[in-house]
C-alpha positions in Angstrom: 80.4 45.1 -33.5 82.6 43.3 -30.9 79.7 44.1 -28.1 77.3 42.7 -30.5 79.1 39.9 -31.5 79.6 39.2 -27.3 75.7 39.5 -26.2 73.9 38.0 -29.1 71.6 39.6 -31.9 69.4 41.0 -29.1 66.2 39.3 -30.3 64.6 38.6 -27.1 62.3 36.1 -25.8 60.6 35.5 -29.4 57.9 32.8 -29.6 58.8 29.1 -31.1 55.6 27.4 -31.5 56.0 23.8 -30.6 53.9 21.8 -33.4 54.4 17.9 -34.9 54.5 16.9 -38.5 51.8 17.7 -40.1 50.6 14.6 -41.2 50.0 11.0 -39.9 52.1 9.9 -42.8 54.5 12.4 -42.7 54.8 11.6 -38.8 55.8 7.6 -39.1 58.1 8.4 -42.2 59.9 10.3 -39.8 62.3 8.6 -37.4 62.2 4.9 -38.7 64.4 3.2 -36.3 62.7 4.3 -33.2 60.0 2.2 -31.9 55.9 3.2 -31.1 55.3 4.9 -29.6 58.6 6.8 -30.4 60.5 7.9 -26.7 63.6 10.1 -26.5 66.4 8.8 -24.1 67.8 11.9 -22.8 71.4 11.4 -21.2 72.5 14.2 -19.9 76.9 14.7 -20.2 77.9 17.6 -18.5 81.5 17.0 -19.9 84.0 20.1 -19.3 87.5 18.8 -18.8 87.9 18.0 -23.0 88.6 21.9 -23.5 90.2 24.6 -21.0 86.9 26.5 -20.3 84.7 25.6 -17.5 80.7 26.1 -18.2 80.4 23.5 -20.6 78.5 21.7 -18.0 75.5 23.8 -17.7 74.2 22.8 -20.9 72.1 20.0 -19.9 70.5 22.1 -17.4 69.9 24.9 -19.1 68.2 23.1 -21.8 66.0 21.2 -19.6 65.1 24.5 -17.6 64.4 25.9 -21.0 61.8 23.9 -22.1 63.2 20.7 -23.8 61.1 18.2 -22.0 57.9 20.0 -22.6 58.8 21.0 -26.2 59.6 17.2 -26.7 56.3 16.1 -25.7 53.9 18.6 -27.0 55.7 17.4 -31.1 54.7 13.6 -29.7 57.3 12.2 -28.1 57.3 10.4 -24.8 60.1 10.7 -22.9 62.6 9.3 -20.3 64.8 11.2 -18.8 67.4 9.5 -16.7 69.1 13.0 -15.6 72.9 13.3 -16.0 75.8 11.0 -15.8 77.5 11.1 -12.7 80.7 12.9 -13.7 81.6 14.4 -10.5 82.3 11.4 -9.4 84.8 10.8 -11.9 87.1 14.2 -10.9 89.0 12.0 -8.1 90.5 10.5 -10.2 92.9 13.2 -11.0 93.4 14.0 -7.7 93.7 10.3 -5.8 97.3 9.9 -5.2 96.3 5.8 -5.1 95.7 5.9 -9.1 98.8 3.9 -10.4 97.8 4.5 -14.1 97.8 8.7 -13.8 100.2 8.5 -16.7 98.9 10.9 -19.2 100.3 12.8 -22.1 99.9 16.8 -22.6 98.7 15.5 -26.5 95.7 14.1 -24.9 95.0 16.6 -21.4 92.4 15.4 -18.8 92.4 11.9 -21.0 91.2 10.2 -17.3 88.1 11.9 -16.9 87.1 12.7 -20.3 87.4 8.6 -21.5 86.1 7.4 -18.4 83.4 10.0 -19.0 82.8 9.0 -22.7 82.9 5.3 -20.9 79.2 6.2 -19.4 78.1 7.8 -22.8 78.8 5.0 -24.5 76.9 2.6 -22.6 73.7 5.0 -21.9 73.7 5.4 -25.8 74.2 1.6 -26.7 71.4 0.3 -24.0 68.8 3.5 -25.5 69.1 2.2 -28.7 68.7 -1.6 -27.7 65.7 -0.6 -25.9 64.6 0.8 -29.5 64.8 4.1 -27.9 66.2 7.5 -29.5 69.2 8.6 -27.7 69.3 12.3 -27.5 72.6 13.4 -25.9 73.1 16.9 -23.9 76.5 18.0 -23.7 78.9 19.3 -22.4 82.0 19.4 -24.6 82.4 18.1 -27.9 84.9 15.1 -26.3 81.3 13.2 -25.5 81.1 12.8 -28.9 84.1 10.0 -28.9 81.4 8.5 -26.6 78.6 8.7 -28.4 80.2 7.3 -31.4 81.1 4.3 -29.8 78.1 3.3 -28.4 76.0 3.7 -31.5 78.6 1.9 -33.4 78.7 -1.1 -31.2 75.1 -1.9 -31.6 74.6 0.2 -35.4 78.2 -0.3 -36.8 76.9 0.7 -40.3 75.7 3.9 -38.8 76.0 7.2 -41.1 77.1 10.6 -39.5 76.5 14.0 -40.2 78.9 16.5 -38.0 77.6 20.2 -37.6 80.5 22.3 -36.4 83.2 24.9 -37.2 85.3 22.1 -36.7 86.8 19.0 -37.6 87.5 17.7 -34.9 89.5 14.7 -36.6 92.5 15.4 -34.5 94.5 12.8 -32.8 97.0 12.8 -30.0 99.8 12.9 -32.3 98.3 15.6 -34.4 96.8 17.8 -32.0 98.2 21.4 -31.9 96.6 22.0 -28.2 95.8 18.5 -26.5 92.5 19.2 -25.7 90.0 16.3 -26.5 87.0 18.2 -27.5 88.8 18.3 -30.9 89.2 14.5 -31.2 86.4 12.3 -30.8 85.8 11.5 -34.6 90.0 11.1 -34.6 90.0 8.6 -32.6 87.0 6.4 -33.8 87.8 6.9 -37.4 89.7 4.1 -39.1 92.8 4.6 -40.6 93.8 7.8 -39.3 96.8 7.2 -36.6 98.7 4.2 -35.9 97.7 3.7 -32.3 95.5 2.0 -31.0 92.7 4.4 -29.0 92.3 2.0 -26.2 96.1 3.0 -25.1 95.1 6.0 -24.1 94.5 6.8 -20.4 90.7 6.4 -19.7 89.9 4.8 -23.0 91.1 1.4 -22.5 87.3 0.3 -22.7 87.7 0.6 -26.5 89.4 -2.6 -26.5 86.6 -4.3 -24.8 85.0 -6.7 -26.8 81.6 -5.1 -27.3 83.6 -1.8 -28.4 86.7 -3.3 -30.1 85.4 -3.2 -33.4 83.3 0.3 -32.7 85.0 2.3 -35.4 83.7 4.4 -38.0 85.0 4.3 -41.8 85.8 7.3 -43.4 83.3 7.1 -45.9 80.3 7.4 -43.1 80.3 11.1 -41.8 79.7 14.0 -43.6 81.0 17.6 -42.1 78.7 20.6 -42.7 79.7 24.4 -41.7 83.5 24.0 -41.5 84.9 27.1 -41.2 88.0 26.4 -38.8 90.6 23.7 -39.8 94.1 22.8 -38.9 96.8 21.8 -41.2 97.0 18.1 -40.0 93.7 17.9 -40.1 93.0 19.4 -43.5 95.5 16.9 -45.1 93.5 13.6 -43.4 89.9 15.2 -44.9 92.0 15.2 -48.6 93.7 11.8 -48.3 91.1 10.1 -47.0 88.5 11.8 -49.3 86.3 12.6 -46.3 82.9 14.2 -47.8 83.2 18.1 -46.3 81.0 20.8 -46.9 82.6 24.0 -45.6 81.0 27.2 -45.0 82.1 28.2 -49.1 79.7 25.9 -49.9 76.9 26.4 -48.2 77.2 30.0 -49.7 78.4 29.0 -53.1 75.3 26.2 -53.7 72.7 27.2 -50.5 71.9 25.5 -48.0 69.2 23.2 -49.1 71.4 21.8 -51.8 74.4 20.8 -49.4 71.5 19.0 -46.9 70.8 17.3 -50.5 74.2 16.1 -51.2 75.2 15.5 -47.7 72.2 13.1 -47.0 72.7 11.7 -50.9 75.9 10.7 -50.1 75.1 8.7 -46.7 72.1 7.1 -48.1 72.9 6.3 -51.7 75.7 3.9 -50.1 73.0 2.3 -48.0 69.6 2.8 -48.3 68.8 1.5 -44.7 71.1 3.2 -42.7 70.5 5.1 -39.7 72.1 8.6 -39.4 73.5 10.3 -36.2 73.4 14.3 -36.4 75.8 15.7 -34.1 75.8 19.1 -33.6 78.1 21.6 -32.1 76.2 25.3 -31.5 80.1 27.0 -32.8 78.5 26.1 -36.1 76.2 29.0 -35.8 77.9 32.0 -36.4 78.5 34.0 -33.0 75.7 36.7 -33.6 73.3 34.1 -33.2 75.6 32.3 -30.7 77.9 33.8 -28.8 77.8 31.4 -25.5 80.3 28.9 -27.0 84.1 28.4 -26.0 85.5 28.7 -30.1 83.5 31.1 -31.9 84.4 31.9 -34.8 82.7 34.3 -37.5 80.9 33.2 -40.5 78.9 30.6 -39.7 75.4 29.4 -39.9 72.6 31.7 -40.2 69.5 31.4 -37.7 67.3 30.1 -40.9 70.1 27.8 -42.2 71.2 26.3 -39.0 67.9 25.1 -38.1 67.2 23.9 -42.0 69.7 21.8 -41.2 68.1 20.0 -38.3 64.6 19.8 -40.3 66.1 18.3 -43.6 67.9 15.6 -41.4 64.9 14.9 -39.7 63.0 14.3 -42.7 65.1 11.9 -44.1 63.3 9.6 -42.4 66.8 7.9 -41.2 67.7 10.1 -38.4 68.1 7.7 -35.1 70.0 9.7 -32.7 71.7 13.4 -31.9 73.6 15.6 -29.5 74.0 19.2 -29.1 77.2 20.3 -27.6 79.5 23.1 -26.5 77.0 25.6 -24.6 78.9 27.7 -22.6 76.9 29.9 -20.8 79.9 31.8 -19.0 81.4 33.4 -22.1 79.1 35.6 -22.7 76.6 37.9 -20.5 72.7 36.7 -19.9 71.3 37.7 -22.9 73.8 36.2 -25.1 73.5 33.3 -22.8 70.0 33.5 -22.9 70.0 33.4 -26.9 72.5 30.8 -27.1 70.2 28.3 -24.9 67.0 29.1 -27.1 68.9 28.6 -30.3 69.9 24.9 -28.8 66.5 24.2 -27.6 65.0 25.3 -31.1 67.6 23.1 -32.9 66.7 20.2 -30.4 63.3 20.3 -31.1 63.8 21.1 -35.1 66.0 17.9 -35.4 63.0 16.0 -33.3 60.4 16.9 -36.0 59.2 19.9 -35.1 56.7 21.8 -38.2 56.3 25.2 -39.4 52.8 24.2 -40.4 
């Protein structure tokens, strides 16, 4: 029901017991690229101004109040946690009446904020992984992700990607039906999709910095899983540029331990030694098990299948760095919100190695 569908399956506070791998050996084929002992960076990016509704920025917090840090520790990780990026200090710049270069187009709304934003995400992320660390990004919006990607591409530029969401989110500024940069990030990293250059856009002239110029990720290097929700313009690029897309049709047609199969196969048969990125938007759930999210839209991941998905990435051994994005705990009441933040913290610590037994 639409009540239902608004507050979450009503499952209450259930237990998640926090337990590592199993195994010694099973433990250090885990997580490769990160150094011992192994230590999550956690950046917080309480990014809100890449889609209309404000809340996005309580996910960092309400992760961390829920448990991450200790959850992260008691499966074996250390952890540094360097809080959140200063974005407040970023939301002058829409307001200073000083700023020259406030020339922005209604394709690409808020592009200030949100790329000078993604600007601090991609340098947090680059410097974790130099310090052989394992970035583990809390959004905010899914327009942190144009951030993320840059900064693991500039120091891991044959990095594989595996994007969980309802979503594309391959749009561009010229392809964009609503300007709102939450549905862009792997637009406008991605080679060969639009003719301008990213670093023209307002706020993301650092992509033409030299560490970042060449920060771009081939088509043949991500792998979607759970789309459900896709425009026209997008639909067309996934086709032409023969984009490897697992919609929700196949995760019911083949299951979902197959498509974690394929979609891993497909990254690591091209390379072997290739670290993977997971990023993960919680709209890939379906909205009974998430409603606290700003697109919801039905038919989603189950509770079993969306955290299946975080396990079989982790045990690929190849997984080096993550995010979880789009919590929005003002769309829906406290236990819906409640739920939502559990489900994130269980996927968290799932895709960080957590063990049934």
């Amino acid at each position: 029901s639409e009540v239902q569908r608004k507050t979450g399956a009503g499952c209450g506070n259930v237990h998640d017991q926090m337990l590592p791998p199993s195994s010694w050996e099973e433990s250090n084929m885990m997580f490769k690229y990160t150094k011992r002992p192994k230590t999550a960076a956690i950046i917080g990016a309480p990014m809100t101004f890449g889609q209309p509704f404000v809340g996005t920025d309580h996910g960092p917090r309400l992760l961390r109040e829920a448990g991450l840090l200790d959850g992260l520790t008691s499966i074996g990780w250390r952890v540094q946690d360097g809080g959140d990026l200063d974005f407040k200090s970023l939301e002058k710049i829409e307001t200073d009446d000083n700023n020259t270069n406030h020339v922005e187009s209604p394709n690409a709304k808020n592009s200030l904020i949100v790329g000078k934003g993604c600007e601090m995400v991609a340098r947090s992320v680059a410097n974790a992984i130099n310090e052989h660390k394992f970035p583990l990004i809390l959004g905010g919006d899914h327009s942190i992700g144009a951030g993320s990607l840059a900064g693991l591409l500039s120091v891991r530029p044959n990095m594989g990607v595996i994007w969980v969401d309802a979503h594309a989110d391959i749009n561009t500024p010229e392809l964009s039906e609503s300007g709102n940069m939450h549905g862009m990030p792997v637009g406008l990293l991605m080679n060969g999709i639009s003719d301008t250059d990213p670093s023209t856009i307002p706020g993301f002239e650092w992509l033409g910095q030299p560490d970042m110029i060449h920060a771009r990720l081939d088509p043949s290097s991500v792998v979607y899983i759970g789309l459900r929700d896709v425009d026209t313009a997008e639909r067309n690029i996934l086709r032409e540029k023969r984009i490897k897309a697992f919609t929700m049709y196949d995760v019911d047609k083949y299951g979902i331990g197959t498509v974690m199969d394929m979609a891993i196969g497909h990254l690591l048969d091209q390379d072997p030694n290739r670290p993977l990125h997971l990023s993960y938007d919680i709209d890939a759930v379906d909205p009974i098990e998430a409603p606290a999210t700003g697109t919801a839209v039905r038919g989603g991941l189950t509770y079993r299948e969306a955290h299946f998905v975080a396990e079989a990435v982790a045990r690929s051994g190849s997984l080096a760095s993550a995010e979880i994005v789009e919590l929005n705990p003002t769309l829906s009441d406290g236990d819906g919100s409640r739920e939502t933040v559990e489900l994130g913290l269980g996927l968290l610590t799932s895709l960080m190695g957590k063990s049934i037994i």
